[in-house]
NUFI-253630 format. One record per residue (C-alpha): residue number from 0; residue in three letters; x, y, z. Coordinates in Angstrom, 3 decimals, m for minus. Example, Ala and Ser with C-alpha at 12.3 -4.5 7.8 and 13.67 -1.06 7.14 Angstrom:
0/Ala/12.300/m4.500/7.800
1/Ser/13.670/m1.060/7.140
END
This chain:
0/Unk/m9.139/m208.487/34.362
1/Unk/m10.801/m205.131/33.145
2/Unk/m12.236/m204.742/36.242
3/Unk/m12.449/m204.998/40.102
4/Unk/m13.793/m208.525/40.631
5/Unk/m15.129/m207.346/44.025
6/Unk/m18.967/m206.516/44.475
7/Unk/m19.707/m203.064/44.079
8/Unk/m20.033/m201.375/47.164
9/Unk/m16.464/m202.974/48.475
10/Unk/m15.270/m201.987/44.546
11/Unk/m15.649/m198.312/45.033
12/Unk/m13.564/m198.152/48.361
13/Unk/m10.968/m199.085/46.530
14/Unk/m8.488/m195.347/44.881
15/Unk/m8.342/m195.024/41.424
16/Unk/m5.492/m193.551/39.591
17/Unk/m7.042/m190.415/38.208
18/Unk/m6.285/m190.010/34.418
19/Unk/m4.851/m186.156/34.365
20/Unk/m6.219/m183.838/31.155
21/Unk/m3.540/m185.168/28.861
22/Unk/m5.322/m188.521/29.019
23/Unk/m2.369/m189.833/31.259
24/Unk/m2.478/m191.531/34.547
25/Unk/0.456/m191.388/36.622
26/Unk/0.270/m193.709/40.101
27/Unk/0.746/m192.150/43.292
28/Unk/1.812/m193.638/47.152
29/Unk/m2.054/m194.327/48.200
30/Unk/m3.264/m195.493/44.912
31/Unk/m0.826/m198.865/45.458
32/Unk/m2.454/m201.764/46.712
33/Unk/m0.308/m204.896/48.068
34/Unk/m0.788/m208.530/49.012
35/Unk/1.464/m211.291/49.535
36/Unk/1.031/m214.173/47.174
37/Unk/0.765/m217.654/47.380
38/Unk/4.295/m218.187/47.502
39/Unk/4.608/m215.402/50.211
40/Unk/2.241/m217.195/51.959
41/Unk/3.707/m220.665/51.877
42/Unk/7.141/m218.414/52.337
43/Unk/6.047/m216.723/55.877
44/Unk/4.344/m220.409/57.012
45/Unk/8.321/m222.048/56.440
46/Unk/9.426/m218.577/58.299
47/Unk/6.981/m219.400/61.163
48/Unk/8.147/m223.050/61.174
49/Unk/11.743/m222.301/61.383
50/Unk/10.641/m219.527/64.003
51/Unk/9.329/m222.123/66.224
52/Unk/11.646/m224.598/66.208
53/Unk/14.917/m222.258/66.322
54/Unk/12.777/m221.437/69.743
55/Unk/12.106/m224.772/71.219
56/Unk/15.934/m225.978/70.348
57/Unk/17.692/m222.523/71.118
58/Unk/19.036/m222.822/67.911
59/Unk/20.957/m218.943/67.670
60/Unk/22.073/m219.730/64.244
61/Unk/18.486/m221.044/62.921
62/Unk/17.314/m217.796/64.491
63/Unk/19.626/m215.953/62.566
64/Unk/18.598/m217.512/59.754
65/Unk/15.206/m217.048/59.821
66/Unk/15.254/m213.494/61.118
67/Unk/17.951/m213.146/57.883
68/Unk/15.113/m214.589/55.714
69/Unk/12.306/m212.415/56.662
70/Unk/14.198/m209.384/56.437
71/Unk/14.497/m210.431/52.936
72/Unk/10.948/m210.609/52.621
73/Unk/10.474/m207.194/54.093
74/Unk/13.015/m206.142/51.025
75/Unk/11.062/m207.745/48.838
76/Unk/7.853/m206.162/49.824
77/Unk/9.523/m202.842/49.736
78/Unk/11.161/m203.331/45.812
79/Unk/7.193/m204.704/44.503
80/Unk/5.497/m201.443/45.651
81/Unk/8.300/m199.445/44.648
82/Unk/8.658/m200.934/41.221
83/Unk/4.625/m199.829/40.243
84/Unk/4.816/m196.063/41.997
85/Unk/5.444/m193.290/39.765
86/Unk/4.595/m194.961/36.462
87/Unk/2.369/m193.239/33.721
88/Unk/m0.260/m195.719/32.013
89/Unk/m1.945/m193.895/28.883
90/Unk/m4.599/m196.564/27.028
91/Unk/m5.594/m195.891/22.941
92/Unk/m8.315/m197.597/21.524
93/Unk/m7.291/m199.503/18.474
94/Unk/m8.769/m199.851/15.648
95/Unk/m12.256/m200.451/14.399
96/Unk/m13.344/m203.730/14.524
97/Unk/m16.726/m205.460/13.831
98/Unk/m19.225/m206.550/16.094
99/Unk/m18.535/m210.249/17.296
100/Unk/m14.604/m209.622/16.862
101/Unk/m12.170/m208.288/19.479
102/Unk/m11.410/m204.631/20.133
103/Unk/m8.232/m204.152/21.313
104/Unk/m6.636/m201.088/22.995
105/Unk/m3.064/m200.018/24.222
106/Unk/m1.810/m199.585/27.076
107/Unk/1.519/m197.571/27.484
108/Unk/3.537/m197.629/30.409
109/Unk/5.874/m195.126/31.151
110/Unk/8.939/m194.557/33.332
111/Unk/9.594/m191.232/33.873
112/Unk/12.759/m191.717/36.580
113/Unk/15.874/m193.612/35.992
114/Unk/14.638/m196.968/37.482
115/Unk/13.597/m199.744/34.818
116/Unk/10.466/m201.327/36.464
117/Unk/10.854/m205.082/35.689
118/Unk/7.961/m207.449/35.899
119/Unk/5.079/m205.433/34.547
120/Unk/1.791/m206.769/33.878
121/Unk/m1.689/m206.065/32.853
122/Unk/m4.199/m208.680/33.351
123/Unk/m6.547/m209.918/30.865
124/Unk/m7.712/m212.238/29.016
125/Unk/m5.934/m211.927/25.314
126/Unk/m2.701/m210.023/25.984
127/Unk/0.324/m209.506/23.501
128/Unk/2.469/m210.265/26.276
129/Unk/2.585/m211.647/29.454
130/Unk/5.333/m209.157/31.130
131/Unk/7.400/m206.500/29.965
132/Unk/10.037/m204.551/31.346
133/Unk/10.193/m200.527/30.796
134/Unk/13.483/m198.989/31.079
135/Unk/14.279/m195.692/32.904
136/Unk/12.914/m192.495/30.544
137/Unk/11.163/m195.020/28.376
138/Unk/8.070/m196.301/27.324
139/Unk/6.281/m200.128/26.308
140/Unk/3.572/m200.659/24.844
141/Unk/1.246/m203.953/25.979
142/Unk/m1.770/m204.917/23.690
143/Unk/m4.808/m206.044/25.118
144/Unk/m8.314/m207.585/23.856
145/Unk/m11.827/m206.935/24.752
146/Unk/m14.800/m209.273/23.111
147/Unk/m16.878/m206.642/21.038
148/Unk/m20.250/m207.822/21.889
149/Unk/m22.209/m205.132/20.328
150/Unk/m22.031/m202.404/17.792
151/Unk/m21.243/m198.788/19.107
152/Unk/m17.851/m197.460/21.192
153/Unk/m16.727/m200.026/23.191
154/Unk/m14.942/m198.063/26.006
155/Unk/m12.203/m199.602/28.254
156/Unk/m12.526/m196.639/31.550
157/Unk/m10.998/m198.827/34.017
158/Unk/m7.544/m200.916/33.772
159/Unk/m5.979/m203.041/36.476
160/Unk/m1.944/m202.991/36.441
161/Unk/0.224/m205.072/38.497
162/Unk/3.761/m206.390/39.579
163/Unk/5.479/m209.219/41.390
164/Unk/8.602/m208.044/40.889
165/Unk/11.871/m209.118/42.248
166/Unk/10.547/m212.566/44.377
167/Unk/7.340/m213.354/42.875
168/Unk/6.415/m212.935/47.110
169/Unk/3.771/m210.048/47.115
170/Unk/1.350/m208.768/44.501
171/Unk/0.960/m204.973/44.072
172/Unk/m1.707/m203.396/41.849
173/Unk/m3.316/m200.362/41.144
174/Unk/m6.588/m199.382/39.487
175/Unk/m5.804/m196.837/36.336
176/Unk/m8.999/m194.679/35.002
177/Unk/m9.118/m194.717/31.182
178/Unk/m10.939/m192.811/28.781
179/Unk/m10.393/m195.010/25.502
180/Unk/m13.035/m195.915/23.567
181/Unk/m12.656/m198.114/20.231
182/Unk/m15.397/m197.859/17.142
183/Unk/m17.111/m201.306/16.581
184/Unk/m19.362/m201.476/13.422
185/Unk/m22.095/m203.485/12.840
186/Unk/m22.104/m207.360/12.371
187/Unk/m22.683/m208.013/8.817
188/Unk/m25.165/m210.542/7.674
189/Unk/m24.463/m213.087/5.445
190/Unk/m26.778/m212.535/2.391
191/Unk/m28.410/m208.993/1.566
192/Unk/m30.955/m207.792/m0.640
193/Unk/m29.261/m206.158/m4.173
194/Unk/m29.458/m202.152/m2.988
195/Unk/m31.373/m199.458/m5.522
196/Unk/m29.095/m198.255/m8.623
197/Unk/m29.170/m194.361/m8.917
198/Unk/m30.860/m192.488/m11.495
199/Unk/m28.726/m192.639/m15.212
200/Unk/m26.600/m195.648/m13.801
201/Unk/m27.254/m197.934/m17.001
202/Unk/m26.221/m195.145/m19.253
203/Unk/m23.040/m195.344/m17.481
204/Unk/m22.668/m199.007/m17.388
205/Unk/m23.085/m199.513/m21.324
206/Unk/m20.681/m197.377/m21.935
207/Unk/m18.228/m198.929/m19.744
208/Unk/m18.942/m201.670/m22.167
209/Unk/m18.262/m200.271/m25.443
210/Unk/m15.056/m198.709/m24.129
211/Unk/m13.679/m201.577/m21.851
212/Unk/m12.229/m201.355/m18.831
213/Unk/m8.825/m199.225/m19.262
214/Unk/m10.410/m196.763/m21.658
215/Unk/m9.894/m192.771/m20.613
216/Unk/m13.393/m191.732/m19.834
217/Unk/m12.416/m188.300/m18.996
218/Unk/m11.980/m186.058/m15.826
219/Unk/m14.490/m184.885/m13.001
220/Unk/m14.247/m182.960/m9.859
221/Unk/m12.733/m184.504/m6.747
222/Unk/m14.954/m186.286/m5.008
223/Unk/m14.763/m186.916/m0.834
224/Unk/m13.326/m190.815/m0.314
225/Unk/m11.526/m190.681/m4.132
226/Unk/m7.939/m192.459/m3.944
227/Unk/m5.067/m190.213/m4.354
228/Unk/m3.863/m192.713/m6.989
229/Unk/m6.453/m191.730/m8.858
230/Unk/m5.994/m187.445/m8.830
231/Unk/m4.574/m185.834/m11.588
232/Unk/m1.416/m184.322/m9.953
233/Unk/m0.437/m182.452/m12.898
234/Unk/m3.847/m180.774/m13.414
235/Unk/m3.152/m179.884/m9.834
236/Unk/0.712/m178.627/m10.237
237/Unk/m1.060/m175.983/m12.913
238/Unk/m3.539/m174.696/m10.399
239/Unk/m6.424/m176.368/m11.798
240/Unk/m7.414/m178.046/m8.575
241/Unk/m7.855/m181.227/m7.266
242/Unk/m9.795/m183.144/m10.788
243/Unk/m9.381/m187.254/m10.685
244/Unk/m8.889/m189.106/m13.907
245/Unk/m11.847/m191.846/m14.507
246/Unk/m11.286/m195.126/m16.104
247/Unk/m13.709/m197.408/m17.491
248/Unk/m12.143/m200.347/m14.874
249/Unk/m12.862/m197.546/m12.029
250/Unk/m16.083/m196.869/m13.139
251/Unk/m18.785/m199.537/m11.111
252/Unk/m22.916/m199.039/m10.687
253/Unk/m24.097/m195.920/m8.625
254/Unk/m26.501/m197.628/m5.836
255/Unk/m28.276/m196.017/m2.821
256/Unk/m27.753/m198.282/0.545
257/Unk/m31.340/m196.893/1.613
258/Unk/m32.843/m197.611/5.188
259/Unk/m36.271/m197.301/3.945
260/Unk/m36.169/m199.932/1.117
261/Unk/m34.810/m202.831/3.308
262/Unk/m37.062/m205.335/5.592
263/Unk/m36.318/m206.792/8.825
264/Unk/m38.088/m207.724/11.935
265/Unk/m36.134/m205.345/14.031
266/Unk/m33.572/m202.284/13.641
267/Unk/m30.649/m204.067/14.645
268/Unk/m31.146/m206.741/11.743
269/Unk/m32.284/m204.107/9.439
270/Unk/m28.327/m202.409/10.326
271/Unk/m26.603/m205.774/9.824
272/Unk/m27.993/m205.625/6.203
273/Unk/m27.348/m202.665/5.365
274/Unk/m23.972/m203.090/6.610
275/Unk/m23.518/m206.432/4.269
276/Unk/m24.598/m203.745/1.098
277/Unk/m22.133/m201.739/2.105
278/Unk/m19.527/m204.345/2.162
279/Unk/m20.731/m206.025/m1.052
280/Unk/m20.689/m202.123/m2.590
281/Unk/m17.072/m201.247/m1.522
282/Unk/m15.896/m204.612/m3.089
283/Unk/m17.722/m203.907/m6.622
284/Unk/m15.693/m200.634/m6.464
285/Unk/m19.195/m198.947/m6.728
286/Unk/m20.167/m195.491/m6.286
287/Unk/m22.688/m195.927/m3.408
288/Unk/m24.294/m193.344/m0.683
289/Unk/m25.936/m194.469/2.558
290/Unk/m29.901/m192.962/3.427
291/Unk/m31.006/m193.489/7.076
292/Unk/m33.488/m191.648/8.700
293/Unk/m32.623/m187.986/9.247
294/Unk/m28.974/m188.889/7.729
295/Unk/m27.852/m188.858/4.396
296/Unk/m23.960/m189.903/3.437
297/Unk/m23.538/m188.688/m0.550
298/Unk/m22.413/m190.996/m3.245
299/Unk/m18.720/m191.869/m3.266
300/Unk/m16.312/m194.426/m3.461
301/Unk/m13.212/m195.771/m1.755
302/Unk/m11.879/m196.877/1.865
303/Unk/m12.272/m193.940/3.223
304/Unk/m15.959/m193.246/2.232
305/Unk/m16.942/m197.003/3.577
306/Unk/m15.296/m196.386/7.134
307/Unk/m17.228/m193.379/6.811
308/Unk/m20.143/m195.143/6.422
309/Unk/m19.976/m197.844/8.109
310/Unk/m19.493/m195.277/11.100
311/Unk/m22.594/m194.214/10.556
312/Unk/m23.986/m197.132/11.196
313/Unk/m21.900/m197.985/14.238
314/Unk/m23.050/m195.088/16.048
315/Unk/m26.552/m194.651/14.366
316/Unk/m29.373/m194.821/17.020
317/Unk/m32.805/m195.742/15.305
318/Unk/m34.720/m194.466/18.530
319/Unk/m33.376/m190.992/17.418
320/Unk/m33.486/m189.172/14.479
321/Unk/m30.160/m187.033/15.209
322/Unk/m27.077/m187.381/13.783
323/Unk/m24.994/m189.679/16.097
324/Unk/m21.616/m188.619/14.518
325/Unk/m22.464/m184.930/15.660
326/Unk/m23.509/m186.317/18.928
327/Unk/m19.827/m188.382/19.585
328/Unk/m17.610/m185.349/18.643
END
């Protein structure tokens, strides 16, 4: 449950744990909600049962008993709102995912006393695990999932936590504002157009030819996105800077993954194939840049320049002409 499954107007009586400026929440005495469950429920009927009855018999040891029994549930109320106050809950997003897939995020929970707090839980849907248990001065970690609909930052800014601990007779809870957001690119399409080769790329490629693909082809400036497997760290021990060596193997077509030379009925199909080129680019082990109106990302090559790209198409809004990656930060 990411969020209060009340309406909206009775949602925003309810106190939220206010996330402080390190990005951690930390639950206070009002911000603790508390129920009894079903088995409190069916517990205080047997309690009223045995109530009645010690009454009608004058039964002083059934009353005993039963008195005996709720005082344990009183206990037991006591220990499940205890064992959620005080805690710290931090959430980071995880990472990027693509549209259609499952963003997750993590929550922490902290203990900052000397109490372990048993019997912790975060509802959801897909969780890593159903309970956890965070000893005094520590910290767990629970994983959840959240259905990535739609390309963009999918933000989590509201997390429910709860506990039944030690009876399993009440449910306490709290409400924990969030402020993480995880990157979800674009859903790829199956097939894609082949994307324009940049100017002098056949030169390139019958060269690779003659020479094969583990021939020396020389050095060149480091480029943005370039492996560090690939740097020449002795050129760099002499103070020549950072200069890569290139391969034939390394060397693949230069293409342009251009906005304006694809056709789609709509923007958000035109993104998913561009987002296929880039794909289909990155596995060639191409040199390949990204044009989109009012944005240009420069040829390179490697995992780093493809997250960097396909960023730019996560965030790129085709009703604007800005740059959305100056618009996030």
């Amino acid at each position: 449950m990411w969020r209060s499954s009340s309406p909206k107007a009775l949602s925003s009586l309810f106190r939220r744990v206010p996330r402080g400026l390190n990005g951690v929440a930390r639950v206070g005495r009002r911000q603790v909600y508390i129920l009894p469950t079903r088995s409190g429920l069916s517990f205080a009927a047997v309690l009223l049962v045995m109530l009645l009855g010690s009454l009608n018999f004058q039964n002083n040891l059934g009353l005993l008993f039963t008195f005996f029994l709720a005082s344990v549930g009183l206990v037991a109320m006591h220990h499940t709102w205890f064992n959620l106050l005080g805690i710290s809950i931090r959430v980071r997003g995880g990472p990027p995912v693509f549209a259609g897939g499952e963003a997750s995020f993590d929550v922490v929970i902290g203990s900052d006393g000397q109490r372990t707090r048993f019997d912790i839980r975060v509802p959801a849907r897909r969780v890593s695990q159903q309970s956890i248990a965070v000893p005094g001065g520590d910290q767990r970690t629970i994983r959840v999932g959240l259905p990535a609909a739609r390309r963009g930052l999918q933000a989590l800014d509201e997390l429910t936590v709860e506990t039944r601990y030690p009876l399993h007779l009440f449910r306490a809870w709290c409400y924990a504002e969030t402020d993480a957001t995880t990157l979800v690119y674009p859903k790829p399409a199956e097939q894609a157009p082949e994307p324009d080769r940049a100017a002098g790329d056949n030169q390139r490629c019958a060269l690779q030819g003659r020479l094969g693909t583990d021939d020396y082809l020389g050095p060149r400036a480091y480029r943005n996105g370039d492996s560090p497997r690939q740097i020449d760290w002795k050129a760099f021990a002499r103070e020549r800077g950072l200069v890569v060596k290139q391969f034939g193997g390394e060397e693949g077509e230069d293409v342009w993954i251009d906005w304006s030379k694809v056709t789609a009925p709509d923007a958000e199909a035109r993104i998913s194939l561009l987002t296929r080129q880039l794909l289909d680019a990155g596995e060639a082990r191409a040199r390949f840049g990204l044009r989109l109106p009012g944005i240009e990302e420069g040829l390179g090559r490697g995992r780093a320049h493809l997250q960097r790209c396909l960023a730019r198409l996560a965030l790129y809004d085709h009703a604007q002409a800005n740059d959305p990656l100056d618009r996030a930060s």
